[in-house]
C-alpha positions in Angstrom: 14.3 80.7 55.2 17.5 80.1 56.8 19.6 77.1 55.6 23.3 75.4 56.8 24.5 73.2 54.7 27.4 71.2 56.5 30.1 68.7 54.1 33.1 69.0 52.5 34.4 69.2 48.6 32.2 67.6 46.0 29.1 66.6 47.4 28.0 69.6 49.2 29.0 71.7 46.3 26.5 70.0 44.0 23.9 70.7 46.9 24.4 74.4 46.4 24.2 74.7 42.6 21.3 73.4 43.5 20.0 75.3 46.2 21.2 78.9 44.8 18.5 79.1 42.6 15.8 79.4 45.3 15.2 82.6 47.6 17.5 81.2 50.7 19.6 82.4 53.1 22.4 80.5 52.3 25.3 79.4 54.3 27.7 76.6 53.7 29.8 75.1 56.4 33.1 73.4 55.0 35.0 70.8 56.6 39.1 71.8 57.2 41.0 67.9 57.0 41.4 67.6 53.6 44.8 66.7 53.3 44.9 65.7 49.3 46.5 67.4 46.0 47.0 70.8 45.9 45.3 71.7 49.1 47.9 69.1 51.1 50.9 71.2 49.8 49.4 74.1 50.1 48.1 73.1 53.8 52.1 71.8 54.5 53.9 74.5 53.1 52.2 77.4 54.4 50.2 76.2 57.4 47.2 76.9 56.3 43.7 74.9 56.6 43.2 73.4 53.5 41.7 75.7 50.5 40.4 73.3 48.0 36.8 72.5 49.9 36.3 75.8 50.2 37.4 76.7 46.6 34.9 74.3 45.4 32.2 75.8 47.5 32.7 79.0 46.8 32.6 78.6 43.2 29.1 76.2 43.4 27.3 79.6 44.8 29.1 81.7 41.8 27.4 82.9 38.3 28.2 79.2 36.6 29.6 81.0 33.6 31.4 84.1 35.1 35.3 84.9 33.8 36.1 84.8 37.3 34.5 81.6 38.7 36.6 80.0 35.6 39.5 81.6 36.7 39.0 80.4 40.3 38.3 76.8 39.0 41.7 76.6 36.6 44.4 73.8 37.3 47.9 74.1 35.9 48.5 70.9 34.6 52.3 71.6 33.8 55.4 69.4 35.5 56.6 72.5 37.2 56.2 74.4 40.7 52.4 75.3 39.9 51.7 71.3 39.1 48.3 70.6 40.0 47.6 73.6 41.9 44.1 75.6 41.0 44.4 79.3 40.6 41.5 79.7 43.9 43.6 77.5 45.9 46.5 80.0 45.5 44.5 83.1 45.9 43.0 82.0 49.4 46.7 80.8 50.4 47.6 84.3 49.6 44.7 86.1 51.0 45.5 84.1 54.2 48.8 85.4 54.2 47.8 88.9 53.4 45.2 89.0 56.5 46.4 86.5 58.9 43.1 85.1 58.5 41.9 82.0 57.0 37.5 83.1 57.5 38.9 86.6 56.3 40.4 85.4 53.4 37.2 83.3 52.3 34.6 86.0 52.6 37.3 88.3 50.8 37.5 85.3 47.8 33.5 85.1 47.9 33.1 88.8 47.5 35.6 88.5 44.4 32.9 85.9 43.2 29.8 87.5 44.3 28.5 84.3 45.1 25.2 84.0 46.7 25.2 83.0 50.1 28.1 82.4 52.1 30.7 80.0 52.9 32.2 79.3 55.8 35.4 76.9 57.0 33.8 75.2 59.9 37.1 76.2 62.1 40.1 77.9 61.7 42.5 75.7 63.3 45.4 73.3 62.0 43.9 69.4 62.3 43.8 66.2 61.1 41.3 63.2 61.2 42.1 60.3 63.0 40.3 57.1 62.7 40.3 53.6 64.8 39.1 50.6 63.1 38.0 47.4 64.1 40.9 45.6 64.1 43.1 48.2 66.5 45.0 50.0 64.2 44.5 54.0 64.5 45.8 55.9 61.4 46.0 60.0 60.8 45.4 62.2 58.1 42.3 61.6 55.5 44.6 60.4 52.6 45.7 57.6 54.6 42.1 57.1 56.2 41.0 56.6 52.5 43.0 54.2 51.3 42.6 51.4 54.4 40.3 48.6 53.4 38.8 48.1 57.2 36.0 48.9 58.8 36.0 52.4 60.9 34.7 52.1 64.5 35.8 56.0 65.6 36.7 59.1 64.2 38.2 62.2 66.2 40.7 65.2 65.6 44.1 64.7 66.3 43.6 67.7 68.7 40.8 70.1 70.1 39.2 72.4 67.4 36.8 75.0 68.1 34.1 76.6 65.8 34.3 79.3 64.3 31.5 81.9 66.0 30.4 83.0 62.9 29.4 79.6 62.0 28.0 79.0 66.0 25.6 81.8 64.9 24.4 80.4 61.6 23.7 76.9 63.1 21.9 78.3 66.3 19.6 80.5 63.7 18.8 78.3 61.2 15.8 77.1 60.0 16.7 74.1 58.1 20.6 71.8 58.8 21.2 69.9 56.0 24.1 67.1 56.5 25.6 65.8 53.4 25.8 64.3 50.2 29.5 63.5 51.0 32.2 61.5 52.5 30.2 59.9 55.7 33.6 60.3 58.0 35.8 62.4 55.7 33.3 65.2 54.5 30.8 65.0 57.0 31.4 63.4 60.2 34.7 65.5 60.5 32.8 68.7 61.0 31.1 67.3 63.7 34.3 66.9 66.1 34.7 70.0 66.1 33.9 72.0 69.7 30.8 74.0 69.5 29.3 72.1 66.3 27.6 69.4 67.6 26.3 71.7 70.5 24.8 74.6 68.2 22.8 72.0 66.5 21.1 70.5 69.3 20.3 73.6 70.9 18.6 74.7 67.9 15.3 72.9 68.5 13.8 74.7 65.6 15.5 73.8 62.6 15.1 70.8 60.5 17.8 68.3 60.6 18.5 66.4 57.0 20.9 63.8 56.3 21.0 63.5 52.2 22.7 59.8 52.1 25.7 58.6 49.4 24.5 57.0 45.9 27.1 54.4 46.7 29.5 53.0 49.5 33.2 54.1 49.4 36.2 52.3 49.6 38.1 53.2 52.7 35.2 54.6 55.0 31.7 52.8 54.6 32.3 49.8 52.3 29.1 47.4 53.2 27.4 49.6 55.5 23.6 49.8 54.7 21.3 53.2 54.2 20.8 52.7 58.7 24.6 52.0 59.4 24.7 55.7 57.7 22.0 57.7 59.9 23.4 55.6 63.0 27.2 57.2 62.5 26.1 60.2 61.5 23.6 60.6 64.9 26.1 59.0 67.5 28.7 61.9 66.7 25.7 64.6 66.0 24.1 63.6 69.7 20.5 64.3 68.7 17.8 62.3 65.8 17.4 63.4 62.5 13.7 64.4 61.2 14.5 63.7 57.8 16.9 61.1 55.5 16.6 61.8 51.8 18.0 58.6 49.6 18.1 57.7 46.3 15.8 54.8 45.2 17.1 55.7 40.9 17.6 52.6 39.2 21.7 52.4 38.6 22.5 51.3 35.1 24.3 48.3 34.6 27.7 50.1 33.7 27.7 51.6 36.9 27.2 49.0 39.1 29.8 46.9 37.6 32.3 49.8 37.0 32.3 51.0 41.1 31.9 47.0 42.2 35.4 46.9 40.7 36.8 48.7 44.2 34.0 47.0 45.8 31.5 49.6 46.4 27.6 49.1 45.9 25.1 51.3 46.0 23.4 52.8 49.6 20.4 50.9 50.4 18.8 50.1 53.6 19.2 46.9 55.0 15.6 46.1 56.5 12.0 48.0 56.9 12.8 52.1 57.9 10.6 54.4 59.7 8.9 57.7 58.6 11.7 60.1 58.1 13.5 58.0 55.4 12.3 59.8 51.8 12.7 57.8 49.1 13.3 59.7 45.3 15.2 59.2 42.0 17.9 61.7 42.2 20.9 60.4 40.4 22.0 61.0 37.4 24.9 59.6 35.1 28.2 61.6 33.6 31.8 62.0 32.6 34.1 63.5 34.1 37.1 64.7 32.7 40.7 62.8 32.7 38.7 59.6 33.4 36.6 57.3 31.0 34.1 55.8 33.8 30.7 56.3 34.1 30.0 58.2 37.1 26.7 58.2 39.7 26.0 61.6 41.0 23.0 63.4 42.4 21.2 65.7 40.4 21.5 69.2 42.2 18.2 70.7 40.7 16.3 67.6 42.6 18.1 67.7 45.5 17.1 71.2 46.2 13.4 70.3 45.2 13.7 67.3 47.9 14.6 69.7 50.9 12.3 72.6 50.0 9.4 70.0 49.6 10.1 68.3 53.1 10.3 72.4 54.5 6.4 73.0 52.7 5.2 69.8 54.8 6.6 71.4 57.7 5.4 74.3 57.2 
């Protein structure tokens, strides 16, 4: 079975440890606006799309424990030159160089890996979000986008982007589209501004179309908006229905709640009665993460994986 997995940096790549460990044929499609830490230097200085999405992607469809996946996930936390920067980011801002390539460079970093499946940067052009919100102010670049407290009405690039083929082919042939967990505008959205993306999808008629919602809201992008508000965004810029939403319905623990109301986000829940593609399961769990003493909500990939290949059997 043929399956696309379409986000960005953390969320999708706790979808693939999931779905690794099934028979697939894999492919992840990674967004190309990320414009924070090491992969906004690395993105200004050189000119490159951004690395770190990728690196993280890249790594999720790696042997967890191999020398080099550790190698590829490293961060130099000194004050000097290398501050901050991971050891993959560098190596696919040199392979780009090498090969004048940004795709080139990432299947040349996955072979390195082995990893199972592939990964692919969604385009292999230069751009930036831009986002309008409801009361008229427009601002560029996802860092910025993040950290303005007002609702989005519209998203777009900065300029025209087209797809890369490779990942035209993937989304025309595949059997199963999986948007998300990630960033609604940011992570997700983003990928779908891109020329070609939106068009592969619908002309797949075939595949199954899954939107795995948030555990919670997020400052900066969907504070307030319900589990609906979600599918709505994500369908006006996709241009065709889902069949399936997969949400959490996990009891949050106290801590949690109180610890993310703090910047004022809540969990994702709908906001009335919801038809028969919404799929309701637990599928959060609860950790720490280093350099930061809150209690975190994520999904659980392992379930996640079991979610989607459950909805395909139905199908099937």
């Amino acid at each position: 079975m043929k399956v696309v997995a379409i986000g960005g940096g953390t969320g999708l790549s706790v979808l693939l440890r999931g779905l690794k460990n099934h028979n697939l044929d894999l492919s992840a499609v990674v967004a190309v606006t990320d414009e924070g830490g090491s992969s906004g230097k690395l993105r200004e200085e050189l000119e490159i799309p951004p690395p770190g999405d990728i690196r993280n992607n890249i790594i999720a469809l790696a042997e967890d424990e191999s020398l080099m996946s550790r190698i590829f996930s490293y961060r130099f936390q000194s004050n000097g030159t290398l501050s901050n920067h991971s050891v993959g980011n560098i190596i696919l801002a040199a392979l780009t160089r090498m090969t004048g390539s940004f795709s080139t460079a990432v299947k040349l970093a996955s072979s390195i890996l082995a990893i199972k499946g592939r990964v692919l940067p969604v385009s292999e052009e230069l751009v930036r979000l831009v986002a309008t919100y409801e009361d008229g102010t427009t601002i560029v670049g996802e860092t910025q986008i993040t950290q303005y407290n007002s609702k989005i009405v519209s998203v777009k690039l900065n300029k025209p982007a087209k797809v890369l083929a490779e990942v035209f082919q993937v989304l025309q042939e595949a059997d199963v589209i999986v948007l998300g967990p990630g960033s609604l505008y940011t992570s997700v959205i983003t990928n779908l501004l891109v020329e070609g993306v939106p068009e592969a999808i619908c002309s797949n008629r075939k595949a199954l179309k899954i939107y795995i919602a948030n555990l919670m809201t997020q400052p900066g992008e969907t504070l307030k908006m319900s589990l609906e508000d979600h599918v709505q965004e994500i369908e006006k810029y996709l241009h065709v229905s889902l069949d399936f939403i997969i949400a959490n319905n996990s009891a949050f623990p106290r801590e949690i709640i109180e610890s993310y109301s703090l910047q004022g986000a809540e969990p994702v829940k709908p906001k009335g009665s919801v038809d028969e593609r919404y799929i309701f399961k637990p599928l959060m769990k609860t950790t720490y993460e280093a350099n930061d003493p809150r209690l975190k909500a994520r999904h659980d990939s392992d379930l996640l994986a079991q979610s989607i290949l459950q909805i395909c059997e139905r199908r099937s």
